[in-house]
C-alpha positions in Angstrom: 26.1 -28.5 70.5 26.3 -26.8 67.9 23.7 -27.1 64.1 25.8 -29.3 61.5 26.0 -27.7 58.7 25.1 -29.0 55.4 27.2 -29.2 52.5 25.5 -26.8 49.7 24.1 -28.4 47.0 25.0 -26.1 44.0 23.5 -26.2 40.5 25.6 -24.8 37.2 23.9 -21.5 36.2 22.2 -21.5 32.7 22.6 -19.2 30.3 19.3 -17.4 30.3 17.9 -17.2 26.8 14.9 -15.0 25.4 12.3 -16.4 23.5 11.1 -13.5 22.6 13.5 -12.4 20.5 13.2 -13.6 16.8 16.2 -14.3 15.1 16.4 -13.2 10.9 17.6 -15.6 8.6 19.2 -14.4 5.4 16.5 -15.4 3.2 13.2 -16.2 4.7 11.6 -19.1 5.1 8.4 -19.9 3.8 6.1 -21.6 6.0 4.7 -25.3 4.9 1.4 -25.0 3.7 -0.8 -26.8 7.1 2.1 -27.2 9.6 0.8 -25.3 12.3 3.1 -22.5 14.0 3.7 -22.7 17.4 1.3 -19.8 18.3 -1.3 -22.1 16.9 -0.3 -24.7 18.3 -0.1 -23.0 22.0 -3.7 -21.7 21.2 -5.0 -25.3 20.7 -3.6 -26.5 23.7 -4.7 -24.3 26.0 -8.5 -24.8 24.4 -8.4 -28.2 25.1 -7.8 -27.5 28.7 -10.4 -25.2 29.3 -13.0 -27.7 28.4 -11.6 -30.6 29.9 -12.0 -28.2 32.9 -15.1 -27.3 32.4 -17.1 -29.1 29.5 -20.2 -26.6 29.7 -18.3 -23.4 28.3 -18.9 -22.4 25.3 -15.9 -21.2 23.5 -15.5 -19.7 20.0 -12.4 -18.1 18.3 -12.6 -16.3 15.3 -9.0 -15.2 13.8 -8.3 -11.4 13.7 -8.5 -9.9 9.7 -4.9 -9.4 8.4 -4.5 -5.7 8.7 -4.1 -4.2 4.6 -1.5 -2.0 4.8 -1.7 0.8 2.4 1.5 0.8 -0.6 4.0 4.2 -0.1 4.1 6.4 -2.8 7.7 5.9 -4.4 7.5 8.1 -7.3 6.2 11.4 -7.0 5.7 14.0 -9.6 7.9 17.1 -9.1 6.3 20.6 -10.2 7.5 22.8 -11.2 10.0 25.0 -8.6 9.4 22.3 -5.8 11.4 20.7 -3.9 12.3 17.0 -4.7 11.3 14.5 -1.5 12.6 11.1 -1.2 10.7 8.1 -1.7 9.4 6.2 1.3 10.7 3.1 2.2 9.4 -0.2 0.1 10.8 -3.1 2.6 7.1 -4.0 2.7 5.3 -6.2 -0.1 4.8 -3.4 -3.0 1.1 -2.9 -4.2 -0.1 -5.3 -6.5 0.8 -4.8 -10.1 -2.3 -5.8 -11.5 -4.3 -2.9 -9.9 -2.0 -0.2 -11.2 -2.6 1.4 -14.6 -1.0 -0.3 -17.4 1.8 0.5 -18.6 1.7 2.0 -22.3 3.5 -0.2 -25.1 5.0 2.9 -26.7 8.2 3.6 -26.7 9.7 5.0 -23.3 8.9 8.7 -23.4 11.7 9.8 -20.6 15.6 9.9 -20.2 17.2 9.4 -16.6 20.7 9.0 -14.7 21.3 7.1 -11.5 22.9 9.5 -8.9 26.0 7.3 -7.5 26.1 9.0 -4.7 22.6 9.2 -3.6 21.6 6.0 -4.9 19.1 7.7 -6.9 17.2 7.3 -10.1 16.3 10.3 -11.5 13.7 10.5 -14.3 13.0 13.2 -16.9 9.4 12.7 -18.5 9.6 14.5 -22.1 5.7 15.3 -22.0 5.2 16.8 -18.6 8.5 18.3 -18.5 9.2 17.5 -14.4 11.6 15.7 -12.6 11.0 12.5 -11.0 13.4 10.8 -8.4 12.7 7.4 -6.8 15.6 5.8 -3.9 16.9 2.8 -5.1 18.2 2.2 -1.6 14.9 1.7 -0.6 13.5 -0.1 -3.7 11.6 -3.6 -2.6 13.4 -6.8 -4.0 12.2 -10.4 -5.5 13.7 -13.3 -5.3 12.6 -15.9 -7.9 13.7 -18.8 -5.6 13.7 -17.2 -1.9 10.8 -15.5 0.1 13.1 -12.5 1.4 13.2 -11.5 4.9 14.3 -8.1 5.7 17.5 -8.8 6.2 18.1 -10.7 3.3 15.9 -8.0 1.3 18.6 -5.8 2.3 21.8 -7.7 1.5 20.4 -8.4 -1.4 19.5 -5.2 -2.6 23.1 -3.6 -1.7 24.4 -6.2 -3.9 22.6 -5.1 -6.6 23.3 -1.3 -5.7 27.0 -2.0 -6.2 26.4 -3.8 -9.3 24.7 -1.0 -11.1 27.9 1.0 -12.1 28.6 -1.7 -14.5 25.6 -3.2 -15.4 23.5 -2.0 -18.9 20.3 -0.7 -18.5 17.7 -0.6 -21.0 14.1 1.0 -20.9 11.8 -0.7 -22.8 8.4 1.1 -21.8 7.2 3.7 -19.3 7.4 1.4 -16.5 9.6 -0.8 -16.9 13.7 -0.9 -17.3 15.8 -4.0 -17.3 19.3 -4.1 -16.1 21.5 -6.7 -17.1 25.2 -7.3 -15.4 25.7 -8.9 -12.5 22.0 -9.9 -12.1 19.4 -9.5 -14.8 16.6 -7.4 -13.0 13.6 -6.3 -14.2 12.7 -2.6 -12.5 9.3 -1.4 -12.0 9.0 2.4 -11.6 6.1 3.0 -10.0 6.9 0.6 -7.2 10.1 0.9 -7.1 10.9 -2.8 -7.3 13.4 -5.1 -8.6 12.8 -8.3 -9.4 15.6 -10.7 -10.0 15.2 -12.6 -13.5 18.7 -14.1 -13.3 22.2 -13.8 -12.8 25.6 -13.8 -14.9 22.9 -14.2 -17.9 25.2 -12.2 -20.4 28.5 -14.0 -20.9 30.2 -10.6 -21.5 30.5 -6.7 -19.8 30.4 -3.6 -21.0 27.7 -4.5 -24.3 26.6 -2.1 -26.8 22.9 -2.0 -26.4 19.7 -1.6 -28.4 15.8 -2.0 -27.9 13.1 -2.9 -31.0 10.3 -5.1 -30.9 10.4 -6.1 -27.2 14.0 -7.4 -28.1 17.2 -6.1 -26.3 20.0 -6.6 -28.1 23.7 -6.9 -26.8 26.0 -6.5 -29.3 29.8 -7.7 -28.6 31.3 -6.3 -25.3 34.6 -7.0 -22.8 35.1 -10.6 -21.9 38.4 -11.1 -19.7 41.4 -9.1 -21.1 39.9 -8.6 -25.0 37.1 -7.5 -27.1 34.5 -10.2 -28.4 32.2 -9.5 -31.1 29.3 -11.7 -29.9 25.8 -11.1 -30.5 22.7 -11.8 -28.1 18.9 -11.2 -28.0 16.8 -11.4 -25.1 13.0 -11.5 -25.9 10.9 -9.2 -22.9 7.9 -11.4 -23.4 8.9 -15.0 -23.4 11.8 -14.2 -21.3 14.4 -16.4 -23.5 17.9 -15.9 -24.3 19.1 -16.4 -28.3 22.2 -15.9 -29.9 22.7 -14.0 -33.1 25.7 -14.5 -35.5 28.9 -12.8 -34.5 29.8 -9.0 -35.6 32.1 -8.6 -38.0 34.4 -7.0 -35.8 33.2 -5.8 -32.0 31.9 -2.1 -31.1 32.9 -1.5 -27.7 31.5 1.5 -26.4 29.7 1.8 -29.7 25.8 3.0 -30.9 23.2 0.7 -32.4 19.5 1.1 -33.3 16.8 -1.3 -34.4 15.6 0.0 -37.7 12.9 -0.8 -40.2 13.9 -1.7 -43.9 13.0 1.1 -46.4 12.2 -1.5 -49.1 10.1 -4.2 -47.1 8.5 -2.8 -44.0 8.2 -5.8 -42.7 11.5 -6.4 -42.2 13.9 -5.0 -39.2 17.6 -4.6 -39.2 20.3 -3.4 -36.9 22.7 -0.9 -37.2 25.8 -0.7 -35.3 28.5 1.9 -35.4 31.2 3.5 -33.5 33.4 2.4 -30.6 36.3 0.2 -30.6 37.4 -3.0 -32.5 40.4 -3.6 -30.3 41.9 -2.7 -26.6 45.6 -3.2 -27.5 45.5 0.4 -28.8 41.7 1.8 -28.5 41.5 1.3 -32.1 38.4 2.6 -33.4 35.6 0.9 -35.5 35.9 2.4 -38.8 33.0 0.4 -40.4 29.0 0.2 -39.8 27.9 -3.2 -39.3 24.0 -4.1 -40.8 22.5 -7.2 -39.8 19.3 -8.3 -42.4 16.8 -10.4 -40.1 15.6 -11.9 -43.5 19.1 -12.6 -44.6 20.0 -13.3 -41.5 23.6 -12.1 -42.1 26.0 -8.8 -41.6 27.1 -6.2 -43.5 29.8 -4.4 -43.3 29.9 -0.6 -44.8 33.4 1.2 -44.4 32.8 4.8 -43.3 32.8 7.4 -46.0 32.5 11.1 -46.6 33.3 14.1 -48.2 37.5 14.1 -48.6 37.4 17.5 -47.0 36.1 15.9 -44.0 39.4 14.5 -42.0 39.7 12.6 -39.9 37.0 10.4 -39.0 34.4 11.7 -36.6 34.1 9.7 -33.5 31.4 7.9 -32.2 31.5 7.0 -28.4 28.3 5.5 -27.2 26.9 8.4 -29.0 23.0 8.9 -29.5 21.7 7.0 -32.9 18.6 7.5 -34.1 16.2 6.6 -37.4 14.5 9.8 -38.3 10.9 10.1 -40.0 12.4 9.5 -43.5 14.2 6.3 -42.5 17.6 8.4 -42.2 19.7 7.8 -39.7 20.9 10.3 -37.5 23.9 10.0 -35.3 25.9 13.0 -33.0 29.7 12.7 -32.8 31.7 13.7 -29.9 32.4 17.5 -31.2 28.4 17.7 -31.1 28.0 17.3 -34.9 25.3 15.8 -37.0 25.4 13.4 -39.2 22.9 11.3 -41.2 23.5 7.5 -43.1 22.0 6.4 -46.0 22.2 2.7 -45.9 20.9 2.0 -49.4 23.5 4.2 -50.4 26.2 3.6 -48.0 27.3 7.0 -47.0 28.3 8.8 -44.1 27.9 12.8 -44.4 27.4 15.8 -42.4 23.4 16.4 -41.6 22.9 19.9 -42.9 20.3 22.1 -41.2 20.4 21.0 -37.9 22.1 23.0 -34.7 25.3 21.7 -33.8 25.5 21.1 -30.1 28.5 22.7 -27.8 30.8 21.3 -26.1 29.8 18.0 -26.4 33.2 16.7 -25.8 32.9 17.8 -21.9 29.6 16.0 -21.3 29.5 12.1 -21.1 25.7 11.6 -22.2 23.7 9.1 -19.8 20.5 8.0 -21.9 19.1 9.6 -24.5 15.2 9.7 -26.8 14.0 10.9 -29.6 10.5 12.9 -28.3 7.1 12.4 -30.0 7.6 16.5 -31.0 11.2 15.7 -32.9 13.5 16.7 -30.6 16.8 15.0 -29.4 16.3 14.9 -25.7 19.4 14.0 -23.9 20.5 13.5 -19.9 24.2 14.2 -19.3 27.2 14.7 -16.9 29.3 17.5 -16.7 32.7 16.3 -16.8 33.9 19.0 -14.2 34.0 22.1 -16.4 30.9 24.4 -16.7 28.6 24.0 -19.7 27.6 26.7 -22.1 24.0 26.3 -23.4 23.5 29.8 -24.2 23.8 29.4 -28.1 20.9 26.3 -27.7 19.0 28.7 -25.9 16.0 28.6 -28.7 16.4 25.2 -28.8 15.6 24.5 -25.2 13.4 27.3 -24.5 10.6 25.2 -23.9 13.0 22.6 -21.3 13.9 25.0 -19.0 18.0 25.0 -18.5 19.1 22.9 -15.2 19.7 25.7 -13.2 16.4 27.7 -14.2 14.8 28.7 -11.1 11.1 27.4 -12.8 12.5 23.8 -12.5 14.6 22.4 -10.3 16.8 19.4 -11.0 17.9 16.5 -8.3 21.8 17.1 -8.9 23.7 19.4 -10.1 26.3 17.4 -11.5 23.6 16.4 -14.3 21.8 18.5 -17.3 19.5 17.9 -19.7 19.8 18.9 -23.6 17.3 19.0 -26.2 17.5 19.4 -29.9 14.9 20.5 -32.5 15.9 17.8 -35.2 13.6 19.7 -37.8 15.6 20.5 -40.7 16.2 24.4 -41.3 17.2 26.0 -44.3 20.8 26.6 -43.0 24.4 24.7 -42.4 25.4 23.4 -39.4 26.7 26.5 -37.4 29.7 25.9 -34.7 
C-alpha cells in the first residue's frame, strides 16, 4: 500500500530586499535634533539584553571621535612654465571660512574667463602674474533651505553650470564673485563653493553691470522680446535688493562705472555709456547717462567730439574706467582711447596712450585697472589669430599667451595689458 502523498503547501515567493543599500534623496534630509537613528536604537536594544542576561557585567560604550577629514586644495598657484592640474573634488563639506585668511577689501586685483568647455574658471592674478584654474564641476554647493545630499549636490550644481552662460558675474574682492541669472550665487575661490543666495532675483537678463561701494549695480537689460531701462542695486553686506529710478533710455550690452564726484568727494555717481537703446534695429545709445546719488536723478549727455571724428565710435560692453585725475577712460571696438570729461561734457580721443590692435576680433571677458596703471584685460579670440607684436613693450612684463615662460589653461583665451601712463605722443594705429 502505497505512502499518500500530501498535497504541497506552497508559499508566494517575496521579493528579496537589501537593507543594506541606502537609497539618496534629492536633497538630504536633516536628522531631528534627539530622534534616535535606528543604529542607535539597535545598540540600545541589544544593551538591555545583555544585562537582563547577566546583571553583573559591566558594560561601557564610549562613541568613536568623528574622523576630521582634511579640506582639498581647489586652487593652486601655477608657476611659472608648469603645468596646470585640476582641482580636487569638493562634494565634501568645504573647510571652514572662518579659519581661512581674510579676504582683502580692496578692489579685486585679477581678471578671469570661464572655459565652457571644461567647466573651468580660470583666474589671472595681476601681482603674481600666474595662472589659476579651479573646476567648477567639482565646486561644493549650499542650499539655503536644503541640507544637500550628494545627489542633489550634483543636480544642483549642473543646474547652475548651465546657467552660467547667461548669468552676470561680478567680482567684488579677491575671494569672492557673485553671479546673478538664473540663481544669485555667491562664489568663494578658495573653496570653490557656491552658495545659493536666491533665485530669479533680477527681473531682467542680459544687465549692464557695475561694482562701487559693496553695491552691484544692474543697469537696464532684456526682459521678454524688448529692452527695459530699469535700474537695480544689490547691497553685498546687508544682502537687500533696491530699486533705482529708470535710465533714460536702456544700454544693452553697454559699460558703466561707479565714480567719485570731482566737486564733493563724498559723493558717488554712475556713468553709463554704450550699447543699445533698442532691438528692433540694434540702434545704438548715442548718449551717456549720469545718475547724482545726492540728486538722486539722471543725466543725460549726447555724445560729442571733434567733427573730424565720424561716425560715432562704438562702445560694446567695452572696458570703462576712472583714471587718477577723475577722467574717464573708455576703449572702443577699433582698440581706441578715449577719455570723458563730465563737468565738461565731452567725448574725445585720449591722446598719448597705445592704441590696441585688432580689437574688433577679440570679445573681451573681464577686465581691471592694475594698482601699477595698466589696463589688464582677458579675451577670446574670435577664430582669427591675434597680433600683439606692436604691444610687445607694453606687455613685456605679462608674458604673451603662448610664451613658453607661462603657460595659459586654453588657448582659445589671451590676456592684454596696457600702460595707461600718458606719453608725449598721438595715438598710433
Amino acid at each position: 500500500m502505497g505512502q499518500k502523498s500530501s498535497k504541497a503547501q506552497t508559499t508566494p515567493k517575496r521579493r528579496s530586499v537589501s537593507f543594506n543599500v541606502k537609497r539618496e534623496p534629492a536633497f538630504g534630509i536633516t536628522q531631528v535634533p534627539g530622534r534616535k537613528s535606528a543604529q542607535d536604537k539597535l545598540i540600545s536594544t541589544n544593551v538591555e539584553r545583555l544585562l537582563r542576561e547577566q546583571p553583573n557585567l559591566n558594560i561601557q560604550y564610549s562613541p568613536q571621535p568623528a574622523i576630521k577629514r582634511k579640506p582639498s586644495k581647489t586652487l593652486q598657484q601655477i608657476p611659472s612654465g608648469d603645468k596646470i592640474e585640476d582641482s580636487q573634488s569638493t562634494d565634501k563639506k568645504p573647510k571652514s571660512l572662518e579659519t581661512l585668511e581674510p579676504a582683502s577689501s580692496s578692489p579685486p586685483s585679477f581678471v578671469y574667463y570661464i572655459d565652457e568647455a571644461t567647466h573651468a574658471l580660470c583666474i589671472l592674478d595681476s601681482k603674481s602674474n600666474t595662472w589659476k584654474k579651479n573646476m567648477l564641476k567639482n565646486a561644493h554647493c549650499t542650499h539655503p533651505t536644503y541640507s544637500l545630499s550628494s545627489f542633489g549636490m550634483s543636480v544642483l550644481r549642473d543646474e547652475i553650470l548651465a546657467s552660467l552662460h547667461s548669468s552676470a558675474i561680478i567680482p567684488v574682492d579677491n575671494d569672492t564673485i557673485h553671479i546673478v541669472g538664473r540663481f544669485h550665487l555667491e562664489y568663494k575661490i578658495t573653496v570653490n563653493s557656491f552658495k545659493i543666495l536666491g533665485e530669479n532675483s533680477l527681473k531682467f537678463s542680459n544687465p549692464t553691470v557695475c561694482y562701487g561701494d559693496k553695491r552691484i549695480y544692474f543697469l537696464s537689460g532684456e526682459k521678454g522680446d524688448g529692452y527695459i531701462n530699469a535700474c537695480v542695486e544689490y547691497n553685498v553686506e546687508t544682502k537687500s535688493w533696491i530699486s533705482l529710478p529708470d535710465l533714460p533710455a536702456p544700454h544693452v550690452n553697454g559699460s558703466a562705472v561707479y565714480l567719485q564726484d570731482s566737486k564733493n568727494p563724498n559723493n558717488f555717481k554712475l556713468a553709463v555709456i554704450g550699447g543699445f537703446s533698442s532691438n528692433q534695429s540694434d540702434q545704438m545709445n548715442q548718449n551717456i547717462s549720469i545718475f547724482d546719488f545726492d540728486e538722486y536723478k539722471w543725466e543725460t549727455i549726447p555724445l560729442s567730439e571733434s567733427p573730424s571724428e565720424t561716425p560715432l565710435p562704438t562702445f560694446i560692453r567695452a572696458p570703462f574706467i576712472q583714471e587718477d585725475d577723475e577722467t574717464l577712460l573708455i576703449l572702443d571696438s577699433e582698440g581706441i582711447f578715449y577719455e570723458i570729461d563730465v563737468e565738461k561734457q565731452k567725448l574725445q580721443r585720449a591722446y598719448g596712450l597705445y592704441a590696441v590692435r585688432d580689437m574688433n576680433k577679440k570679445r573681451i571677458i573681464s577686465y581691471q585697472k592694475t594698482e601699477s596703471n595698466h589696463l589688464l584685460m582677458a579675451t577670446k579670440e574670435r577664430k582669427v589669430v591675434i597680433n600683439l607684436q606692436f604691444l610687445a613693450t607694453e606687455t613685456e612684463d605679462l608674458a604673451a599667451p603662448s610664451s613658453p615662460q607661462r603657460k595659459k589653461p586654453s588657448s582659445d583665451y589671451s590676456d592684454i595689458k596696457v600702460d595707461l601712463n600718458r606719453k608725449k605722443f598721438n595715438n598710433v594705429l
